[in-house]
PDB file of N, CA, C, O and CB in Angstrom:
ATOM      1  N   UNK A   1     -14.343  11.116 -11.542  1.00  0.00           N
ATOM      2  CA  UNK A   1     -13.610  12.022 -12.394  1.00  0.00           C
ATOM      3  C   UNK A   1     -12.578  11.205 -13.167  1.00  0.00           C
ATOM      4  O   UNK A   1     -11.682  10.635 -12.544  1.00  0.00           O
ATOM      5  CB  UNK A   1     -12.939  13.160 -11.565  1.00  0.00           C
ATOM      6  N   UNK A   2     -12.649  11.135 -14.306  1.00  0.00           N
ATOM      7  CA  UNK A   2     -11.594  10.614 -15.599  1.00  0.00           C
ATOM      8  C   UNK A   2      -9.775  11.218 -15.291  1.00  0.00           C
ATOM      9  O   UNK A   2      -9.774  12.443 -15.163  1.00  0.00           O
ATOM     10  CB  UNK A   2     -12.341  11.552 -17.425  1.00  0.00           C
ATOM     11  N   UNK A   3      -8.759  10.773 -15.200  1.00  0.00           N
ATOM     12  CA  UNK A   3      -7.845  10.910 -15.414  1.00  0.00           C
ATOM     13  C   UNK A   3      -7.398  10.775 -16.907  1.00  0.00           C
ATOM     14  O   UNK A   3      -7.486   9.660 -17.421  1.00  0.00           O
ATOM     15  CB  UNK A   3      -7.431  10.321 -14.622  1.00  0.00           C
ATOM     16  N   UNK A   4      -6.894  11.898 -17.690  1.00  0.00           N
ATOM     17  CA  UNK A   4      -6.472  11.425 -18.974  1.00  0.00           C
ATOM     18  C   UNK A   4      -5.309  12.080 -18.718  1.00  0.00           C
ATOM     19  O   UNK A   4      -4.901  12.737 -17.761  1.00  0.00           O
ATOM     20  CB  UNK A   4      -7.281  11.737 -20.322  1.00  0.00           C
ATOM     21  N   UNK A   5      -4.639  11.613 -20.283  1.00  0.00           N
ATOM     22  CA  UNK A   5      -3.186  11.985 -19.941  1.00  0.00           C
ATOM     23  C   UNK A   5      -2.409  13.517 -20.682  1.00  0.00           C
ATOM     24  O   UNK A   5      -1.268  13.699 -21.106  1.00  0.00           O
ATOM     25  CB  UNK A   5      -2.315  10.585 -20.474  1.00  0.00           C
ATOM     26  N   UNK A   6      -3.437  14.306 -20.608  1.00  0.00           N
ATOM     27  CA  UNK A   6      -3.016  15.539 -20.592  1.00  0.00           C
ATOM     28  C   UNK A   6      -2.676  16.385 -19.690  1.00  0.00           C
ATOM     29  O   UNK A   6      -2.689  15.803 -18.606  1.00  0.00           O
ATOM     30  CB  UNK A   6      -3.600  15.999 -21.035  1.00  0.00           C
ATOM     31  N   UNK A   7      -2.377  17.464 -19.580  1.00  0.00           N
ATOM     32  CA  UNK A   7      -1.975  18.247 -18.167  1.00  0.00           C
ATOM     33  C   UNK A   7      -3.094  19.220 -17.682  1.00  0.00           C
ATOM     34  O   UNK A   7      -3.059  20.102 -16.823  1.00  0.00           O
ATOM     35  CB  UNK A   7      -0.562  19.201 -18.366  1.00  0.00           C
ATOM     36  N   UNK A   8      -3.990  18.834 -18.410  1.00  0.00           N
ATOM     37  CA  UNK A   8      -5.098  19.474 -17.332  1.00  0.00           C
ATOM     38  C   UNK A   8      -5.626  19.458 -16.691  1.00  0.00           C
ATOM     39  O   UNK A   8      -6.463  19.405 -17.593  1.00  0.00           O
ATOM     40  CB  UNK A   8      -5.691  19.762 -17.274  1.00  0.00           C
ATOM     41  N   UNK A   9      -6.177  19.446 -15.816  1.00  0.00           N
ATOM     42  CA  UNK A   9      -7.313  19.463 -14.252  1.00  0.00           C
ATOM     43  C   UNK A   9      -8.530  20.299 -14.401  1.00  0.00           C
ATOM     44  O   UNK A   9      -8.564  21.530 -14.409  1.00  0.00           O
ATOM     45  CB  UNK A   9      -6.537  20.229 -12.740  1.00  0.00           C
ATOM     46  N   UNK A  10      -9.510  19.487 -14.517  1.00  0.00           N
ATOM     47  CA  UNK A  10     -10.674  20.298 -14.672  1.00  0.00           C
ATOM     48  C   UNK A  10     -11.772  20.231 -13.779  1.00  0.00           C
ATOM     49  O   UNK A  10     -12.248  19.098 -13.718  1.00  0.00           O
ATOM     50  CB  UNK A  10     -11.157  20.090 -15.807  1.00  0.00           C
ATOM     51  N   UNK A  11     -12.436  21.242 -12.930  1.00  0.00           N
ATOM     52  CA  UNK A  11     -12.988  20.829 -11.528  1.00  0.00           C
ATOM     53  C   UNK A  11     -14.512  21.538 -12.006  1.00  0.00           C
ATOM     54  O   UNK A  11     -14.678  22.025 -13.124  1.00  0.00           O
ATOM     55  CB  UNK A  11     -12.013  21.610  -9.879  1.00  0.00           C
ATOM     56  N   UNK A  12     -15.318  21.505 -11.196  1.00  0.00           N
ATOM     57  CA  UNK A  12     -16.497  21.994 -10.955  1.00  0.00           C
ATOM     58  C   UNK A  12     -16.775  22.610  -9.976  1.00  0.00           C
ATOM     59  O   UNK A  12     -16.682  21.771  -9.080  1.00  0.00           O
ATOM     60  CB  UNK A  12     -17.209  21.304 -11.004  1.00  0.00           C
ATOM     61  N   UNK A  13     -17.195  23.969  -9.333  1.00  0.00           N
ATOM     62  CA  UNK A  13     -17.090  24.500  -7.793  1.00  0.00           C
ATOM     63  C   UNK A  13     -18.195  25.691  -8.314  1.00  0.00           C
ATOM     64  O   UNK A  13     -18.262  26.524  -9.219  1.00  0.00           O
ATOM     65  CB  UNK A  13     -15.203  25.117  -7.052  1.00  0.00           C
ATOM     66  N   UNK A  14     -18.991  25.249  -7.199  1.00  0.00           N
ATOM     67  CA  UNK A  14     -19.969  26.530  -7.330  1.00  0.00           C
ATOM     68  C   UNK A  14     -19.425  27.785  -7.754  1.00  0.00           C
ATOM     69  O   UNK A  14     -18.205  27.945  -7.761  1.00  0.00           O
ATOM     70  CB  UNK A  14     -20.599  26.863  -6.053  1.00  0.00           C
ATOM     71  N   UNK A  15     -20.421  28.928  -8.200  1.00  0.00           N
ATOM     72  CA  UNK A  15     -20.164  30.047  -9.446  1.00  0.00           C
ATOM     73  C   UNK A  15     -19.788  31.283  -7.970  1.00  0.00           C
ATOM     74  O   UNK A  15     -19.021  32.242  -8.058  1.00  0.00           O
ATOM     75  CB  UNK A  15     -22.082  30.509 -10.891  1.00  0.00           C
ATOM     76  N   UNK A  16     -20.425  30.956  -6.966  1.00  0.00           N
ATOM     77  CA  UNK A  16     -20.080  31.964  -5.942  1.00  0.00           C
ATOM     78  C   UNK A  16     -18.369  31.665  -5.306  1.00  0.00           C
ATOM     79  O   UNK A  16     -17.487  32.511  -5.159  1.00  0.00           O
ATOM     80  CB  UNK A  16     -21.362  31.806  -4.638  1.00  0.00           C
ATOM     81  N   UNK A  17     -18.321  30.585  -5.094  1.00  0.00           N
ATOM     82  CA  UNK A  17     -17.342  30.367  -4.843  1.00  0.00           C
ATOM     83  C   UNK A  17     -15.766  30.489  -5.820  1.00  0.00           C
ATOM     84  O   UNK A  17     -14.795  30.967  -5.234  1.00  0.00           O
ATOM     85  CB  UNK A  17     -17.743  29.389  -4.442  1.00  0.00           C
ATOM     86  N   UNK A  18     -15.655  30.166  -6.868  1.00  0.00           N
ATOM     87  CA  UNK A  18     -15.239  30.264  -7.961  1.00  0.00           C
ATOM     88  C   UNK A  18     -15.151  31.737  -8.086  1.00  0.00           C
ATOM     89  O   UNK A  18     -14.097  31.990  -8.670  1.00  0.00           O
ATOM     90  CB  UNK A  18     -15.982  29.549  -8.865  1.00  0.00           C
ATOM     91  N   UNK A  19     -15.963  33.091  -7.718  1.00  0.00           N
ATOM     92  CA  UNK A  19     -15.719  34.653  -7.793  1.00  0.00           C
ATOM     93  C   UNK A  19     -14.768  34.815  -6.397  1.00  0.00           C
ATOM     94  O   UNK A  19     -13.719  35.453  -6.486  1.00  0.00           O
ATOM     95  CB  UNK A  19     -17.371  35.693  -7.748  1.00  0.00           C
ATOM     96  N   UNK A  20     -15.098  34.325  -5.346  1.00  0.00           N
ATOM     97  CA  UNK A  20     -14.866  34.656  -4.310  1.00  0.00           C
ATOM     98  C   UNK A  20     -13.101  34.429  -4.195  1.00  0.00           C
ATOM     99  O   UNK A  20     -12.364  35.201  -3.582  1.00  0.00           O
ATOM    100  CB  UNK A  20     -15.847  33.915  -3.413  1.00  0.00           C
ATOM    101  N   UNK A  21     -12.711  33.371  -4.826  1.00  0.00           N
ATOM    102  CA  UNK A  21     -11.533  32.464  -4.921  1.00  0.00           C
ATOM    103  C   UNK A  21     -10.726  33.699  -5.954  1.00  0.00           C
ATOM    104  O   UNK A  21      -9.757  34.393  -5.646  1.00  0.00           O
ATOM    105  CB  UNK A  21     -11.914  30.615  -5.690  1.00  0.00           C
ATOM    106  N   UNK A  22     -11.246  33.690  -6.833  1.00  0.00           N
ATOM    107  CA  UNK A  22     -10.467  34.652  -8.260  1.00  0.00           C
ATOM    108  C   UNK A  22     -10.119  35.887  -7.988  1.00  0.00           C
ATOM    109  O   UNK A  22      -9.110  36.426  -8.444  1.00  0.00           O
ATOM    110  CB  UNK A  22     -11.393  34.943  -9.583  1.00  0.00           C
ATOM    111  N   UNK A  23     -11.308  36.653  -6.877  1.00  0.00           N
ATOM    112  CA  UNK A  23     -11.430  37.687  -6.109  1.00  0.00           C
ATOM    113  C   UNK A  23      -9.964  37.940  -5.455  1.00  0.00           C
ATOM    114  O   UNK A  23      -9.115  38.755  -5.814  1.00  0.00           O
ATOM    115  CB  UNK A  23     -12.573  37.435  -5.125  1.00  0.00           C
ATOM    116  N   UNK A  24      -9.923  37.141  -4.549  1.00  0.00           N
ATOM    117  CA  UNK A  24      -8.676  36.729  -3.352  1.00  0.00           C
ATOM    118  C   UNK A  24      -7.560  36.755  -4.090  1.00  0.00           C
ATOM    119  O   UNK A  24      -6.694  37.613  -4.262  1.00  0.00           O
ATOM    120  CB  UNK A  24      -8.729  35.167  -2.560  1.00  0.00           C
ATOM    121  N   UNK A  25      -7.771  35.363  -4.613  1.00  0.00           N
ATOM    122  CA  UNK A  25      -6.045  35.676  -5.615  1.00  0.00           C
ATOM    123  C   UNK A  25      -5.576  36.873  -6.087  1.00  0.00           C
ATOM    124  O   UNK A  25      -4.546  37.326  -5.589  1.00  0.00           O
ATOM    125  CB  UNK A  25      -5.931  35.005  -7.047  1.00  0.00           C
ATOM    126  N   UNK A  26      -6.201  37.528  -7.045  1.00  0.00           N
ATOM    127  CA  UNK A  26      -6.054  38.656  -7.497  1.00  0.00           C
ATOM    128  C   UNK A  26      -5.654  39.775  -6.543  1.00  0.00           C
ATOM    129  O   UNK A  26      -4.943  40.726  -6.869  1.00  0.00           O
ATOM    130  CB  UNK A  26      -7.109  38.878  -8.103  1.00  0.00           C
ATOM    131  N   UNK A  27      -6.137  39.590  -5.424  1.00  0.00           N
ATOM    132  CA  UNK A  27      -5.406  40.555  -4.029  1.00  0.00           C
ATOM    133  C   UNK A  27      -4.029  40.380  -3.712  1.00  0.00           C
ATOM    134  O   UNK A  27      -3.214  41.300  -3.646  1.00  0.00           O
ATOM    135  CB  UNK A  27      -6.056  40.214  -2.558  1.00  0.00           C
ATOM    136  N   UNK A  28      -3.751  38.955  -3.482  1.00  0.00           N
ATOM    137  CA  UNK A  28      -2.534  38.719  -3.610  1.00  0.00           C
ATOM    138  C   UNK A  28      -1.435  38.313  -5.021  1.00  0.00           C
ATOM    139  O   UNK A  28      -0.469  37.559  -5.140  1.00  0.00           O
ATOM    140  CB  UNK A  28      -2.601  37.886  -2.783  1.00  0.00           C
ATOM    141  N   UNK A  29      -2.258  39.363  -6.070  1.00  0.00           N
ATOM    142  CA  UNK A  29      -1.341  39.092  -7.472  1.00  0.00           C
ATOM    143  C   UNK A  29      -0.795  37.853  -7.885  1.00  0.00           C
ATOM    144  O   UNK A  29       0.362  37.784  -8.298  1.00  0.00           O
ATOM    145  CB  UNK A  29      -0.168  39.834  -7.468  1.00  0.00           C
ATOM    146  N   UNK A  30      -1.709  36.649  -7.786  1.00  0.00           N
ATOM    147  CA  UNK A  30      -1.669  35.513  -8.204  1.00  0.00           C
ATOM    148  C   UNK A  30      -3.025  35.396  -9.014  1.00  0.00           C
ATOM    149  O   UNK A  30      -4.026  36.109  -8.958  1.00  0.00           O
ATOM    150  CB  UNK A  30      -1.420  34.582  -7.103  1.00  0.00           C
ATOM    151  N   UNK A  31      -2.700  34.067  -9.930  1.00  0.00           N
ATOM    152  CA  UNK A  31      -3.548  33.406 -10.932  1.00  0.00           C
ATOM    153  C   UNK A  31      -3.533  32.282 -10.552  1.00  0.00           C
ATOM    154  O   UNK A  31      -2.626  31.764  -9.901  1.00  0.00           O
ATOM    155  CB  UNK A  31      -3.236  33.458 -12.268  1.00  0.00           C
ATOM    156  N   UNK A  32      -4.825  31.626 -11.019  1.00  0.00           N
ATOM    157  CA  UNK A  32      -5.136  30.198 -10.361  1.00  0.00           C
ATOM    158  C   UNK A  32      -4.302  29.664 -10.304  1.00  0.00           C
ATOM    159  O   UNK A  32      -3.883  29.234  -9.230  1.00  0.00           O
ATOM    160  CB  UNK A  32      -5.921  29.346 -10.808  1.00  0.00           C
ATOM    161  N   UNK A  33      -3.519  29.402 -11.811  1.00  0.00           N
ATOM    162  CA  UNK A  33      -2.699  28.096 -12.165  1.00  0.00           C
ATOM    163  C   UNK A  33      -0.850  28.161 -10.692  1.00  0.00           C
ATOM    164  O   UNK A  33      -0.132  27.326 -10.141  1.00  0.00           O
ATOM    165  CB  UNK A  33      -2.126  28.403 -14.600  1.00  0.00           C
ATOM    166  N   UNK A  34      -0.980  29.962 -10.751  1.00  0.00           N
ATOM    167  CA  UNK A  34       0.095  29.510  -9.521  1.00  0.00           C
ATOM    168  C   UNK A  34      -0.075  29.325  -8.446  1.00  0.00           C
ATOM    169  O   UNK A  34       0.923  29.127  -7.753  1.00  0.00           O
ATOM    170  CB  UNK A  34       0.948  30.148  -9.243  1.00  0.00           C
ATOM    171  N   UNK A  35      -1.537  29.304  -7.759  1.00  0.00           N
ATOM    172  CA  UNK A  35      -1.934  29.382  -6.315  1.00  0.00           C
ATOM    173  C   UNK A  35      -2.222  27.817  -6.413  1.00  0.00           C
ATOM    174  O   UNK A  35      -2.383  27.260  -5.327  1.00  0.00           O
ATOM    175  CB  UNK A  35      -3.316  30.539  -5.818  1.00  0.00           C
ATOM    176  N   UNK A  36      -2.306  27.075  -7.489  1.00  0.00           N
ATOM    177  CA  UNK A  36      -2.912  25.333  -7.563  1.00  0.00           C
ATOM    178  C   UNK A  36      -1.734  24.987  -7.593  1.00  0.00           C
ATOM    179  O   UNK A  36      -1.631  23.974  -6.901  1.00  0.00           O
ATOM    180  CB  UNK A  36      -3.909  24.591  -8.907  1.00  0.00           C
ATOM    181  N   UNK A  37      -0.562  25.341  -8.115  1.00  0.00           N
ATOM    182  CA  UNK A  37       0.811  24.583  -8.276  1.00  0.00           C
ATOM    183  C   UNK A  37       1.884  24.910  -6.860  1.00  0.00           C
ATOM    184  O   UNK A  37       2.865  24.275  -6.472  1.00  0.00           O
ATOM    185  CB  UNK A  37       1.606  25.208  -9.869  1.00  0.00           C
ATOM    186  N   UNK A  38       1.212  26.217  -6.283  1.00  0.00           N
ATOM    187  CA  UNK A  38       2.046  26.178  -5.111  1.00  0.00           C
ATOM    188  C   UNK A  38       1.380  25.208  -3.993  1.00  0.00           C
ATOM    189  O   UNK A  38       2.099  24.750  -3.105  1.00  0.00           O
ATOM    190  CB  UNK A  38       2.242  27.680  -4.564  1.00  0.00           C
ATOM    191  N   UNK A  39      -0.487  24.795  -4.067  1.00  0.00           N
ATOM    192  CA  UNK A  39      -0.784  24.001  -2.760  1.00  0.00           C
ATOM    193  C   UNK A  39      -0.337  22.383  -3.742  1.00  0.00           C
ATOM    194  O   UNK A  39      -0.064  21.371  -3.096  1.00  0.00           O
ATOM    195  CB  UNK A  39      -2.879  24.254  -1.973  1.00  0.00           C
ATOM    196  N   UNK A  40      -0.328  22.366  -4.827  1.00  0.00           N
ATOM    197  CA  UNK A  40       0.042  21.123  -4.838  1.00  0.00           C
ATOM    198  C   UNK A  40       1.855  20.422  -4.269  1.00  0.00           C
ATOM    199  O   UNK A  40       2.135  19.308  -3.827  1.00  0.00           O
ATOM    200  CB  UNK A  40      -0.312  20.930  -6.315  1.00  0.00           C
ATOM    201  N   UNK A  41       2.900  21.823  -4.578  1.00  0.00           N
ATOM    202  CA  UNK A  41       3.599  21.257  -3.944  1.00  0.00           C
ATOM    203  C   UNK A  41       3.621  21.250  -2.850  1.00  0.00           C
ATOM    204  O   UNK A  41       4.146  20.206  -2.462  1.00  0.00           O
ATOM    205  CB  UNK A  41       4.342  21.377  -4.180  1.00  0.00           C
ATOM    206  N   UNK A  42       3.176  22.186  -1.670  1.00  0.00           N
ATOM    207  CA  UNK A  42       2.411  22.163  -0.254  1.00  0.00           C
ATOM    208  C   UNK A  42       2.209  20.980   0.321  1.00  0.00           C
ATOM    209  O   UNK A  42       2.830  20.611   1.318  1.00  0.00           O
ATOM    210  CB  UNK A  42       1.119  22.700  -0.285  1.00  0.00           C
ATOM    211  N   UNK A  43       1.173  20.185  -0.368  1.00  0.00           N
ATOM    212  CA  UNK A  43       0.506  18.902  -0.019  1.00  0.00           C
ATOM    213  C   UNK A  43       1.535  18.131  -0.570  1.00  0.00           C
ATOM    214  O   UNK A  43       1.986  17.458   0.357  1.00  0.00           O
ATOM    215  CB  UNK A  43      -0.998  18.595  -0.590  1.00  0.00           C
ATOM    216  N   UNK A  44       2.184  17.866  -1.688  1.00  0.00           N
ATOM    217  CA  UNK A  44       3.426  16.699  -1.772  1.00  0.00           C
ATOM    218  C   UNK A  44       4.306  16.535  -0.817  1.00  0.00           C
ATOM    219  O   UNK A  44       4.610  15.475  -0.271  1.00  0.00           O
ATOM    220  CB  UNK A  44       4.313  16.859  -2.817  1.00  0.00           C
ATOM    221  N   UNK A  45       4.821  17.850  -0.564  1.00  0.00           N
ATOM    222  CA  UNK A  45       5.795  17.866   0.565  1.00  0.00           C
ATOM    223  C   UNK A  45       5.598  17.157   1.943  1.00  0.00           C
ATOM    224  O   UNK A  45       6.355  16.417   2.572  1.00  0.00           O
ATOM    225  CB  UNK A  45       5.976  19.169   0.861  1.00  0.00           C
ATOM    226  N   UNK A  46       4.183  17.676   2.245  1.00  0.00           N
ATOM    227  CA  UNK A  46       3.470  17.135   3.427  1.00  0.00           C
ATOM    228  C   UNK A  46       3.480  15.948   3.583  1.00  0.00           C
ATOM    229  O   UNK A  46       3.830  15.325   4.585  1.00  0.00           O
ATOM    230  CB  UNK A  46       2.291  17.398   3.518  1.00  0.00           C
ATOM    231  N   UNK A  47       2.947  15.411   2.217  1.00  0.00           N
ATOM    232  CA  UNK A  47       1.983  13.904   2.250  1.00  0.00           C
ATOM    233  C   UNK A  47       3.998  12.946   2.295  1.00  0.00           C
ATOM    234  O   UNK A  47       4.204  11.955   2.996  1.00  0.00           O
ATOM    235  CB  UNK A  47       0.368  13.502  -0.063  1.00  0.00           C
ATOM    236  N   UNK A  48       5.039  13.562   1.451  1.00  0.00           N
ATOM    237  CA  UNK A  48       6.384  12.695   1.791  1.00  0.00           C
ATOM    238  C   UNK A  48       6.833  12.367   2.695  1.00  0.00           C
ATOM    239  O   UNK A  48       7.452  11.307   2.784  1.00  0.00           O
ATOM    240  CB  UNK A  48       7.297  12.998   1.524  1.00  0.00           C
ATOM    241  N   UNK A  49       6.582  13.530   4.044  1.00  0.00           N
ATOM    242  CA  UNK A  49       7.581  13.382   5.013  1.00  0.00           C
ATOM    243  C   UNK A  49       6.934  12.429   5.697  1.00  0.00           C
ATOM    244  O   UNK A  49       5.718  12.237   5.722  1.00  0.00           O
ATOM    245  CB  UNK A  49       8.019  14.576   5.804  1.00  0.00           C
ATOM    246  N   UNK A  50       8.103  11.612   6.462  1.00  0.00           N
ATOM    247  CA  UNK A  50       7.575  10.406   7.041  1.00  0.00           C
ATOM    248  C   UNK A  50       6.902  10.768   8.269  1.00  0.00           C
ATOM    249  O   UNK A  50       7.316  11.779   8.836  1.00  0.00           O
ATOM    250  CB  UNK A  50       8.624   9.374   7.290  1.00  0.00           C
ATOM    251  N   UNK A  51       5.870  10.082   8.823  1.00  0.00           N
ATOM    252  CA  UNK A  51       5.425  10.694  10.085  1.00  0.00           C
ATOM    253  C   UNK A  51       5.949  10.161  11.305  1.00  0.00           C
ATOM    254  O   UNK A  51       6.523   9.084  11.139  1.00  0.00           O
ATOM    255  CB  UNK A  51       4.061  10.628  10.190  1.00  0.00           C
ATOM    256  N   UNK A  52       5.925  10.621  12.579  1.00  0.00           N
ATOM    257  CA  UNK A  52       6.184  10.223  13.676  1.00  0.00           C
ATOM    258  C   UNK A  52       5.209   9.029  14.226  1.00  0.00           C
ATOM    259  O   UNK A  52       3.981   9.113  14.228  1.00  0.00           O
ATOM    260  CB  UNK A  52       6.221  11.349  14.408  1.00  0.00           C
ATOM    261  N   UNK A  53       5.833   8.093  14.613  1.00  0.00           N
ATOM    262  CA  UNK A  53       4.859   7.616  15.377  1.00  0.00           C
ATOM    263  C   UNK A  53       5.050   7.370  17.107  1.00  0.00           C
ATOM    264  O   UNK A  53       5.600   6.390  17.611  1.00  0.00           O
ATOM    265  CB  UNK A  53       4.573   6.410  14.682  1.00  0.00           C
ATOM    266  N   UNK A  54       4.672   8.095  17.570  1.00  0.00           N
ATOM    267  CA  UNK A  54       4.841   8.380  18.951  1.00  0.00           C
ATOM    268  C   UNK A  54       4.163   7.362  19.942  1.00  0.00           C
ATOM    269  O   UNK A  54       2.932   7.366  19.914  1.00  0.00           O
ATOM    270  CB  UNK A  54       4.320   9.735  19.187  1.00  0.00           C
ATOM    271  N   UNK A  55       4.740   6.540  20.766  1.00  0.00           N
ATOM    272  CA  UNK A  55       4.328   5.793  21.624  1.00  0.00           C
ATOM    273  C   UNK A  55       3.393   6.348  22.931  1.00  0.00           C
ATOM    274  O   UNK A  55       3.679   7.413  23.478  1.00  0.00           O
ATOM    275  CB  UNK A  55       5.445   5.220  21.945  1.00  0.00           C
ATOM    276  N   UNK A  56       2.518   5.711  23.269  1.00  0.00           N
ATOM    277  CA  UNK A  56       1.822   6.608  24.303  1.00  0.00           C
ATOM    278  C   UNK A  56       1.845   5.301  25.638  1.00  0.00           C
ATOM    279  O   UNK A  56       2.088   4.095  25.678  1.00  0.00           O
ATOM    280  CB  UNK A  56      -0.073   7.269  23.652  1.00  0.00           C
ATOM    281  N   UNK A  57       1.469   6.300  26.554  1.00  0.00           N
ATOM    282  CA  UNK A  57       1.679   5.303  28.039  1.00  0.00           C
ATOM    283  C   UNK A  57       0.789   4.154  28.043  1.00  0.00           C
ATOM    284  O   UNK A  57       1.138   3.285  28.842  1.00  0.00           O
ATOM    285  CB  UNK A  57       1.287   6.129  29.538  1.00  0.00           C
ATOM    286  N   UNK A  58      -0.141   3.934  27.454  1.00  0.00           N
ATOM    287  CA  UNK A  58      -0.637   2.502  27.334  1.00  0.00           C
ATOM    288  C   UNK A  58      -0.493   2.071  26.607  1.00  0.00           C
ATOM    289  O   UNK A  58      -1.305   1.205  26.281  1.00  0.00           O
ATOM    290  CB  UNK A  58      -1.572   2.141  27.414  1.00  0.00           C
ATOM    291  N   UNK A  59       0.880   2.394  25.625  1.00  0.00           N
ATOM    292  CA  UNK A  59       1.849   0.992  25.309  1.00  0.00           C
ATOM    293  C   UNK A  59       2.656   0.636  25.875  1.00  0.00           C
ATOM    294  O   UNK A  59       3.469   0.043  25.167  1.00  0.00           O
ATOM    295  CB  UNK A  59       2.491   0.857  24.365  1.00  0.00           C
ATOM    296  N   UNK A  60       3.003   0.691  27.266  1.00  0.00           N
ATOM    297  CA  UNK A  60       3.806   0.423  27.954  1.00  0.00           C
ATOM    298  C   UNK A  60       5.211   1.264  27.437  1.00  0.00           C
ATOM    299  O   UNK A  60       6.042   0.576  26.844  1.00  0.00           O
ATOM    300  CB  UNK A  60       3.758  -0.988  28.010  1.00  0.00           C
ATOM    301  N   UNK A  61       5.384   2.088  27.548  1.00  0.00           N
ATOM    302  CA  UNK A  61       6.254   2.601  27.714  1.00  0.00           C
ATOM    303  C   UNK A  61       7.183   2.882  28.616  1.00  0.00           C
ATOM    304  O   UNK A  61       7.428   4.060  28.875  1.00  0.00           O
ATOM    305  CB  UNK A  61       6.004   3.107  27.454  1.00  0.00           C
ATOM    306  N   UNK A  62       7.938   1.719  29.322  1.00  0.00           N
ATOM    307  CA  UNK A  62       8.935   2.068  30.622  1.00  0.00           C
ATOM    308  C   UNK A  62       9.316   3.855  30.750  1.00  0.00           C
ATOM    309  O   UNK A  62       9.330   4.680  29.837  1.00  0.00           O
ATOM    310  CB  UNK A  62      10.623   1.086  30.329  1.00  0.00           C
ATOM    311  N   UNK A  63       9.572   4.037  32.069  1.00  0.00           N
ATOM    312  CA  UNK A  63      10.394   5.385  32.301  1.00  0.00           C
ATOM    313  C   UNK A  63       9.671   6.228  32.210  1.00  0.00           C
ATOM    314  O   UNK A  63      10.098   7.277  32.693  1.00  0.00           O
ATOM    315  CB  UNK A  63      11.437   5.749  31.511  1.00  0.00           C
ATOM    316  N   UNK A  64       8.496   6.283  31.697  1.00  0.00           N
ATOM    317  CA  UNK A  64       7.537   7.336  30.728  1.00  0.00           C
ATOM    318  C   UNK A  64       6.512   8.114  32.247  1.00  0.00           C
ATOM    319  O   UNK A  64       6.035   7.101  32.759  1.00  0.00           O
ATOM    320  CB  UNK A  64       6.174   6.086  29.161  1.00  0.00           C
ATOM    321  N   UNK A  65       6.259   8.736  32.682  1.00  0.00           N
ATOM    322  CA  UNK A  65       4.820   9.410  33.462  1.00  0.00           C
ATOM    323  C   UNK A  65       3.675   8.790  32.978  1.00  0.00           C
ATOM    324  O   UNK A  65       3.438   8.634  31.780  1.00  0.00           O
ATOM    325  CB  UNK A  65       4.529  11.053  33.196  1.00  0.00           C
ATOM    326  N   UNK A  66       2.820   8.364  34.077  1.00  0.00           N
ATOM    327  CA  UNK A  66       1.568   7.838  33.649  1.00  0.00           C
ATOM    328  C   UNK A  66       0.699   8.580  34.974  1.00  0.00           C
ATOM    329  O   UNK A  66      -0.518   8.425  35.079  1.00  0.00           O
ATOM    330  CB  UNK A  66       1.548   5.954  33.498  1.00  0.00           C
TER     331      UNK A  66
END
């Protein structure tokens, strides 16, 4: 898929799926463009926060239950 430098996004998704999706939204009184801009900030948010990295007992973790 081409990145150009306009602001559009243009996808391809089966024709059933694509009713089924437009269907839904419309239940919850949304339009594509705000249900794509709310998971995109969704997923930014997500993908920023730093993750944990949690040590487990076979890294030696003194003190820890094994």
């Amino acid at each position: 898929m081409s990145i150009g430098s306009s602001g559009r996004i243009v996808l391809e998704i089966e024709p059933e799926l694509k009713k089924e999706l437009y269907s839904t939204l419309a239940l919850d009184s949304m339009n594509m463009k705000q249900w794509f801009l709310k998971q995109v900030s969704l997923y930014l948010e997500c993908h920023d926060q730093l993750s944990l990295e949690l040590i487990s007992d076979d890294q030696g973790m003194t003190g820890g239950r094994k």
